[in-house]
C-alpha positions in Angstrom: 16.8 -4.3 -41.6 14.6 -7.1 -40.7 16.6 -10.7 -42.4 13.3 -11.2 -44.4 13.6 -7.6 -46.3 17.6 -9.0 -46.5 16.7 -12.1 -48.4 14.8 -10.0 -50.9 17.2 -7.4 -51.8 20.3 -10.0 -52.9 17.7 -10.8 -55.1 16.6 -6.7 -55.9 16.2 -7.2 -59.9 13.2 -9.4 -59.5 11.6 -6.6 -57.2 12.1 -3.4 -59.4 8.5 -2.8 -60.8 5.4 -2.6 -59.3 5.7 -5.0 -56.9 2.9 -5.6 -53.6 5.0 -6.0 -50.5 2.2 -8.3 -48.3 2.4 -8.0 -44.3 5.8 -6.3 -44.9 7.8 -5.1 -42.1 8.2 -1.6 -40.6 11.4 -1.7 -41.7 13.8 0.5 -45.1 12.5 -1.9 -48.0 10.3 0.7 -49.5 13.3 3.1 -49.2 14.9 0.4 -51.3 12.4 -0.8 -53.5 10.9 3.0 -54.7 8.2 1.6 -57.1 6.7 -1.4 -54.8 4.1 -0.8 -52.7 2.8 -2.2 -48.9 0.0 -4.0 -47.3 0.0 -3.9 -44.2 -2.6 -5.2 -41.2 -0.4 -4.4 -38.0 -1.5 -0.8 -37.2 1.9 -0.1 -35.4 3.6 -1.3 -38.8 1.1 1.0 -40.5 2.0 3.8 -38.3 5.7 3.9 -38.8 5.6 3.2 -42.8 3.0 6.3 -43.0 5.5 8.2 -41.2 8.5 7.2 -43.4 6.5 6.9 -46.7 3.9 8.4 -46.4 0.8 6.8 -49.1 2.8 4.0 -50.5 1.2 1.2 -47.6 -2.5 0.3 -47.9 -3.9 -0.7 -44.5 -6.5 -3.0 -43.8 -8.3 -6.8 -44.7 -8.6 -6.8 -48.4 -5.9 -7.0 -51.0 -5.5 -3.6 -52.7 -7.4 -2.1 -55.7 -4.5 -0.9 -57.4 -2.8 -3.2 -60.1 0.8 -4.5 -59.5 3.2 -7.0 -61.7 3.8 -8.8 -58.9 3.8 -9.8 -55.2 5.8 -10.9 -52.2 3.7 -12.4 -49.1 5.8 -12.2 -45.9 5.0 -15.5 -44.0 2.1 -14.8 -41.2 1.9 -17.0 -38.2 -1.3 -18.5 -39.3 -1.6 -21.0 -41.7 -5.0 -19.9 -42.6 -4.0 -16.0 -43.0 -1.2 -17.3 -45.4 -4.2 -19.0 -47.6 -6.1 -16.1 -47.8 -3.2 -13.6 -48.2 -1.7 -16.2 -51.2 -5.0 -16.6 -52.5 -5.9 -12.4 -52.4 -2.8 -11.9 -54.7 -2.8 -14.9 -56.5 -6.5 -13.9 -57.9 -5.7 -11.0 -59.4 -2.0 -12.4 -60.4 -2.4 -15.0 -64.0 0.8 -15.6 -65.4 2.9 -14.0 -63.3 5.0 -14.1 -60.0 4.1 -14.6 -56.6 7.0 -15.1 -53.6 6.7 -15.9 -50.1 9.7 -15.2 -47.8 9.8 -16.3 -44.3 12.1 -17.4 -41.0 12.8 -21.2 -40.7 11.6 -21.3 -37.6 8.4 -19.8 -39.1 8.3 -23.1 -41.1 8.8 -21.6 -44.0 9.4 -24.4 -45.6 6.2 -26.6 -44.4 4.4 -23.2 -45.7 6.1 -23.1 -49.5 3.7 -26.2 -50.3 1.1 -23.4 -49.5 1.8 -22.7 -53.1 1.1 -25.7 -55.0 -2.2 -24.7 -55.5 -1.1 -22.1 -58.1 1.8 -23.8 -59.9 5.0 -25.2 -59.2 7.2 -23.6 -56.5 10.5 -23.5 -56.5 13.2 -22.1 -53.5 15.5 -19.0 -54.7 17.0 -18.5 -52.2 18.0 -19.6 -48.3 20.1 -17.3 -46.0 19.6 -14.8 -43.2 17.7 -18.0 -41.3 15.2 -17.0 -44.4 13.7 -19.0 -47.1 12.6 -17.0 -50.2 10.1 -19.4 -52.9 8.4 -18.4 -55.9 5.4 -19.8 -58.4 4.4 -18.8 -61.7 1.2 -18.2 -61.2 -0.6 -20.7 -63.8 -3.8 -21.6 -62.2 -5.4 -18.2 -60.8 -7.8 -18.7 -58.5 -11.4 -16.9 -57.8 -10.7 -14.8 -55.5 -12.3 -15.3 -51.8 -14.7 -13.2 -49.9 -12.8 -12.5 -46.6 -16.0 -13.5 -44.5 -16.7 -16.7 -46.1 -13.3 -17.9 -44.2 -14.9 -16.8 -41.3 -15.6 -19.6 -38.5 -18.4 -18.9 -36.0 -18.9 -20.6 -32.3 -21.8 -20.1 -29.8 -21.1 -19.3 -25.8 -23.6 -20.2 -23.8 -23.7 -16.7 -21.1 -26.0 -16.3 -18.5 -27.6 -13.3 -20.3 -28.6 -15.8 -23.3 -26.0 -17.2 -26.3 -23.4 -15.0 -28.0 -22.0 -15.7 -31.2 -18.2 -14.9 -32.0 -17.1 -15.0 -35.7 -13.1 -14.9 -36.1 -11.4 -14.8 -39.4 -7.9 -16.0 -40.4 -5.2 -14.9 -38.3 -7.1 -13.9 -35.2 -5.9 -15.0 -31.8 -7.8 -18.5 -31.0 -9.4 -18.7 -34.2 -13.3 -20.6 -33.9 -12.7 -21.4 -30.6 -12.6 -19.8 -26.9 -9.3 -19.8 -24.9 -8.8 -20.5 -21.5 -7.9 -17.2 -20.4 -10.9 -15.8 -22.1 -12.9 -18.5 -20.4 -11.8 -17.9 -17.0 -12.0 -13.8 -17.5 -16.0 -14.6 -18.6 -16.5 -15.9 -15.6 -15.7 -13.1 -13.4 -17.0 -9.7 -15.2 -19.4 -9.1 -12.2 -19.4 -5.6 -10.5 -17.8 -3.7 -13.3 -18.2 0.1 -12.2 -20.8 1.8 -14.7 -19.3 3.7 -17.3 -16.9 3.6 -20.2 -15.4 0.1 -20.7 -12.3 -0.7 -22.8 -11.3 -4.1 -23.9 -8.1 -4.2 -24.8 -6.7 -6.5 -27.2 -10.0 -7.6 -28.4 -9.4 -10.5 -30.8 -12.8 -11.9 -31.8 -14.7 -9.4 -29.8 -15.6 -11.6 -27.2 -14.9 -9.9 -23.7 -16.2 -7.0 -25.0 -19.3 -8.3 -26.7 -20.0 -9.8 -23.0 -19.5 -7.3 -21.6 -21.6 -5.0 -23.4 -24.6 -7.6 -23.2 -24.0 -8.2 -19.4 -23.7 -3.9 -19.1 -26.1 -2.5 -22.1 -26.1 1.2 -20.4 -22.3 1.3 -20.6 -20.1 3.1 -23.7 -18.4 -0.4 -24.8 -14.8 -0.2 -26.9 -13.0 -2.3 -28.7 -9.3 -1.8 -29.5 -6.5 -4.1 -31.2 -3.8 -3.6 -32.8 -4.8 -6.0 -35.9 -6.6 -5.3 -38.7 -8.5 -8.5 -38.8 -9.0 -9.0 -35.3 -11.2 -5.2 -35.1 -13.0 -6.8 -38.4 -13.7 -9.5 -36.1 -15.3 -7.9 -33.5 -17.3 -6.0 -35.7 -18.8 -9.0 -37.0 -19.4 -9.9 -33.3 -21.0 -7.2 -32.5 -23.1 -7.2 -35.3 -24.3 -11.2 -34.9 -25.3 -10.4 -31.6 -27.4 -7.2 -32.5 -24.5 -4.9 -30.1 -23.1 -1.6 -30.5 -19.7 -0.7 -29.8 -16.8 1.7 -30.9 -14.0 -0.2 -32.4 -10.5 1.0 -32.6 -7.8 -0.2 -34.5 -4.6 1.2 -32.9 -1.3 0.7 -31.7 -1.5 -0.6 -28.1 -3.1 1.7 -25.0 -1.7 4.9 -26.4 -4.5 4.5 -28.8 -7.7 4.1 -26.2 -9.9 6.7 -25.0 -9.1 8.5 -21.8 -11.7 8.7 -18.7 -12.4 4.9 -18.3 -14.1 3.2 -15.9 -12.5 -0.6 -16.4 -9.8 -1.8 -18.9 -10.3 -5.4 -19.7 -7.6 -7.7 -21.3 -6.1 -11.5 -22.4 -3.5 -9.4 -23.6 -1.2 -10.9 -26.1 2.4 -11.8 -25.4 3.4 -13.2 -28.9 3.8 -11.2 -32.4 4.6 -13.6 -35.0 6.5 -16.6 -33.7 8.3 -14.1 -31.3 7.7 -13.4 -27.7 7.0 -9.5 -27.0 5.6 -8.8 -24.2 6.0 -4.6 -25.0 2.0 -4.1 -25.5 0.9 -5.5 -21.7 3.9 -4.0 -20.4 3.0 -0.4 -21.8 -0.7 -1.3 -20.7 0.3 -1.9 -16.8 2.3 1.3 -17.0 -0.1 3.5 -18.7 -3.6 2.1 -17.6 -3.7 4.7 -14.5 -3.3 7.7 -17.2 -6.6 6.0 -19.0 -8.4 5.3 -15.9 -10.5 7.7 -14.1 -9.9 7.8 -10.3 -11.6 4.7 -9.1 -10.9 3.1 -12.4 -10.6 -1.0 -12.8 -8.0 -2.9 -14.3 -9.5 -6.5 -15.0 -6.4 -8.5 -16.6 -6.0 -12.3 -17.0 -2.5 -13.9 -17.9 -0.4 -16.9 -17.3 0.3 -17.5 -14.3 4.3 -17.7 -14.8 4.0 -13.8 -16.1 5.3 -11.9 -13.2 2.6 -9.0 -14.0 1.6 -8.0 -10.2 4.5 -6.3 -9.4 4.3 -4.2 -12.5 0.5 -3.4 -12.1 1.4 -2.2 -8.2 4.2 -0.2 -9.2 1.9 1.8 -11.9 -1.8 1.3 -10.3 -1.9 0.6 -7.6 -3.0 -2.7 -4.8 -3.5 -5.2 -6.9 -5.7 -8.5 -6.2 -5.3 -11.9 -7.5 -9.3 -11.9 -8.4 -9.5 -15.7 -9.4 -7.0 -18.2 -10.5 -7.5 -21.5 -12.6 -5.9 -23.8 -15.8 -2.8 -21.9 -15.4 -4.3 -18.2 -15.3 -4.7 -15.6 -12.4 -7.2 -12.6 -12.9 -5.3 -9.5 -11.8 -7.8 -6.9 -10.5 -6.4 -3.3 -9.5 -8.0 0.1 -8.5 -6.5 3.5 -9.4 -6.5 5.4 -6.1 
């Protein structure tokens, strides 16, 4: 049981009716809490609630349609995601309860001011390593159209500008990372074909990628709800068309591609997990067609070649800069 879930149910009589469970774990609290309900944005969260209860998470951007008493937010990384998350619930919430749980080393407690807004918080409860607050909610807010949060930046490309719009909570929000910056740079001879960028955030590598290559099939996969929202944004400011797949890590990509692309993520929340790239570098051969391309950028302190040889194949160090290596590979 995560420590978060924990905190709530020592205090399980303020949880009995209908009660929205926000960015809840994939863990037993709707075994334990049988009228409350999930929202979830994680598709590999998603997946193992559907499986264990089945209809009782709603997956996806936007706050739920159906009504509930009251709501528990569990503490995203993002500052900005816990606005709009707080604010989603809050809206529809006058009068009534809202909690956010979260880790101290989350900075729960830096985040409980996150309520002010609405009322007057106040702390229930500390244990677990957990915080749990809670506000009456006495000043409901309007609630906020998703993409007016949305912050938009220009990169200059050789094949002419591309816009990227990233919302709340998506990796490198309004602004390009290095590792994304340094990939850019070296997308030249991609085989023709079907393209995967994996991990897609904003949309940018594959929105470049898809400009630079217009004749090849172009998808888009992440495991976040608002990061595939993101991209489809992208896409769409540009005037590009793409397939975008939310999904839990490479098991969920097409098979027969020509080229994976990735700045694959090593963090989920405040914790380091390195279980997606890790699956990737093992499974990218079973994706690839033979001749298939694995372009992947990482730190450089991630010890990825060995992993990518024993799965793929040879693999190149293709460019190396700011702390980064591009990793290029070839299935035989």
């Amino acid at each position: 049981m995560d420590p978060r879930s924990e905190v709530l149910l020592r205090q399980a009589e303020l949880f009995q009716g209908s009660v929205l469970l926000a960015g809840l774990p994939a863990d037993d609290l709707l075994g334990r809490l049988p009228e409350a309900h999930g929202w979830c944005w994680h598709a590999g969260d998603q997946a193992a609630l559907d499986a264990r209860f089945p209809e009782r998470s709603h997956f996806g951007v936007n706050v739920p349609e159906q009504g509930f008493d009251t709501a528990v937010v569990f503490l995203p990384k993002a500052k900005d995601l816990t606005d709009y998350i707080l604010n989603a619930v809050a809206a529809r919430l006058a009068g009534r309860e809202v909690y956010l749980v979260g880790e101290k080393r989350s900075g729960i407690e830096g985040a409980s001011k996150q309520l002010n807004p609405f009322g007057k918080p106040r702390k229930l409860d500390s244990a677990r390593h957990c915080q749990l607050w809670q506000v009456t909610v006495a000043n409901a807010p309007e609630a906020t159209p998703l993409e007016s949060l949305a912050q938009t930046y220009v990169l200059p490309l050789a094949e002419g500008p591309l816009k990227v719009i990233s919302l709340p909570g998506v990796f490198s929000h309004g602004r390009l990372d290095r590792g994304s910056a340094l990939l850019l740079e070296h997308l030249d001879k991609l085989p023709s074909g079907h393209l995967l960028d994996f991990g897609c955030g904003a949309g940018v590598l594959g929105a470049a990628v898809k400009r630079r290559y217009p004749h090849n099939t172009v998808t888009l996969l992440d495991v976040d709800a608002f990061a595939t929202a993101s991209s489809r944004l992208t896409l769409a400011a540009n005037g590009l068309e793409a397939e975008v797949l939310t999904g839990d890590g490479i098991d969920a990509a097409p098979m027969g591609l020509s080229a994976i692309l990735s700045n694959p993520p090593f963090h989920v929340g405040v914790h380091t997990d390195y279980h997606a790239t890790e699956n990737l570098l093992r499974k990218a051969a079973i994706h690839l067609k033979n001749g298939g391309e694995l372009r992947l950028v990482a730190n450089s302190f991630l010890k990825y070649q060995p992993l990518i040889e024993e799965h793929l194949g040879v693999c190149a160090i293709k460019a190396e800069g700011q702390g980064f290596r591009i990793y290029r590979a070839k299935r035989g």
